[in-house]
C-alpha positions in Angstrom: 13.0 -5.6 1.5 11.2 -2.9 -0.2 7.3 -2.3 0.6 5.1 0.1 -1.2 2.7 2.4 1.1 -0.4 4.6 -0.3 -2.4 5.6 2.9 -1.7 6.1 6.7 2.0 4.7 6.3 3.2 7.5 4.0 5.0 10.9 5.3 3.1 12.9 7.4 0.0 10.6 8.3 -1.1 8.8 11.2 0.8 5.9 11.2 4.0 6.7 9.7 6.0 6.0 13.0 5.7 2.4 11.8 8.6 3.0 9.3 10.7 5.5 11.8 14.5 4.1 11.3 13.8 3.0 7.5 15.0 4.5 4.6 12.9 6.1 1.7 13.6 6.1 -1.3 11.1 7.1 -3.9 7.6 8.4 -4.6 6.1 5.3 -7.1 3.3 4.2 -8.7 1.1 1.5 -9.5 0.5 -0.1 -12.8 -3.7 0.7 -13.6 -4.6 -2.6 -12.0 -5.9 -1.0 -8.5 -8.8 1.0 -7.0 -8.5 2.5 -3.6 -11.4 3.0 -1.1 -12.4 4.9 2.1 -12.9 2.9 4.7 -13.4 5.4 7.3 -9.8 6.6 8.4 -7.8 4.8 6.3 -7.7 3.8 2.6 -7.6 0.3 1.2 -6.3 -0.4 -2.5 -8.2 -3.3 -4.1 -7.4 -5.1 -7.2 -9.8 -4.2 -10.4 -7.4 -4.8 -13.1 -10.1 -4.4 -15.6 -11.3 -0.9 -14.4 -7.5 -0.1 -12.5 -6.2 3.2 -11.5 -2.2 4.1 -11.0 -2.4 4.7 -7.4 0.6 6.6 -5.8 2.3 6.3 -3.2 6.1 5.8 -1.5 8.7 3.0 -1.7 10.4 2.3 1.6 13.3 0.0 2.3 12.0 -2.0 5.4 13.9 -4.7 7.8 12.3 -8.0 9.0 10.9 -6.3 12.5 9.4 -2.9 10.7 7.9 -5.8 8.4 6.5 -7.8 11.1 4.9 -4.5 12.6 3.5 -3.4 9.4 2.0 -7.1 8.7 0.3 -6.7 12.4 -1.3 -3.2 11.8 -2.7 -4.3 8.5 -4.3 -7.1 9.9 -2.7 -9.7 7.6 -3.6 -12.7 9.9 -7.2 -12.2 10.1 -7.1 -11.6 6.5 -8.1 -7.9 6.2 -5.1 -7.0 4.2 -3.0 -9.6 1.7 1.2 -8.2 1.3 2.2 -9.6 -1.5 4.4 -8.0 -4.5 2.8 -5.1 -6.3 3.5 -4.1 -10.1 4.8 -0.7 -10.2 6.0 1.7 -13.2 9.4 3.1 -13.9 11.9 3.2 -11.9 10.7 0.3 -9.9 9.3 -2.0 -12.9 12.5 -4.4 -12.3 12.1 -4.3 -8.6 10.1 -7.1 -6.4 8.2 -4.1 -4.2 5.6 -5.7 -1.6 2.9 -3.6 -0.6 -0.9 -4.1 0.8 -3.9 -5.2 -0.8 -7.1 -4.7 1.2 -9.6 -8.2 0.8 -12.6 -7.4 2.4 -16.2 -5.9 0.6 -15.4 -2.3 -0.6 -19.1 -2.2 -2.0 -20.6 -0.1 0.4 -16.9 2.5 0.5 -16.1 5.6 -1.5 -13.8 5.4 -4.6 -11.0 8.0 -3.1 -9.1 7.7 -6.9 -5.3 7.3 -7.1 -4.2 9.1 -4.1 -5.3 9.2 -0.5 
C-alpha cells in the first residue's frame, strides 16, 4: 500500500526507521484541504478544507507489518491520529495514498505551514 508521511516519518527525522526495508518513491503533496500543527516534537496535519494548505511530504510503498507499526506509533487506537486516504496533486491524483490525520484540539498549537 502506499502511505503519505509529512513529519517524523520522512528522511532524515526521528522516526524514520519505521519505514527501513520500504521503498520510496516520490516527494508529494496535498490538495489545500490541510493545516499542520506543532505539537511539541512532532507535527500533526488537521483537516481545514475551507482555510487548507498543500502540505508536503513523501510517498512510501509500505507492507502490512510496516503498516501495523506505523498505525501503533500514531496512536490510531486511542484515536490521536485517523489513517485514512489523503487527496494528493499530480502524479498521485489517481492513486488511493493513506496517510495520517491528527484528531485531537490543535487550538492551543502553532501553525508550522506546509512543511515540517
Amino acid at each position: 500500500m502506499l502511505i503519505f508521511v509529512y513529519g517524523t516519518l520522512k528522511r532524515g527525522h526521528s522516526n524514520h526507521g519505521y519505514l527501513r526495508g520500504q521503498t520510496f518513491i516520490d516527494l508529494a503533496i496535498t490538495e489545500p484541504r490541510y493545516r499542520l500543527y506543532d505539537l511539541g516534537g512532532y507535527p500533526g496535519m488537521v483537516l481545514e478544507a475551507s482555510h487548507g494548505s498543500n502540505i508536503q511530504g513523501e510517498v512510501w510503498e509500505i507492507d502490512a507489518a510496516c503498516l501495523k507499526q506505523l498505525d501503533e506509533l500514531e496512536g490510531t487506537e486511542i484515536g490521536e491520529y485517523v489513517r485514512e486516504l489523503i487527496p494528493l496533486l499530480p502524479p498521485f491524483q489517481d492513486q488511493r495514498v493513506q496517510g495520517y490525520r491528527y484528531l485531537m484540539d490543535v487550538s492551543a498549537a502553532s501553525d508550522l505551514g506546509a512543511c515540517w
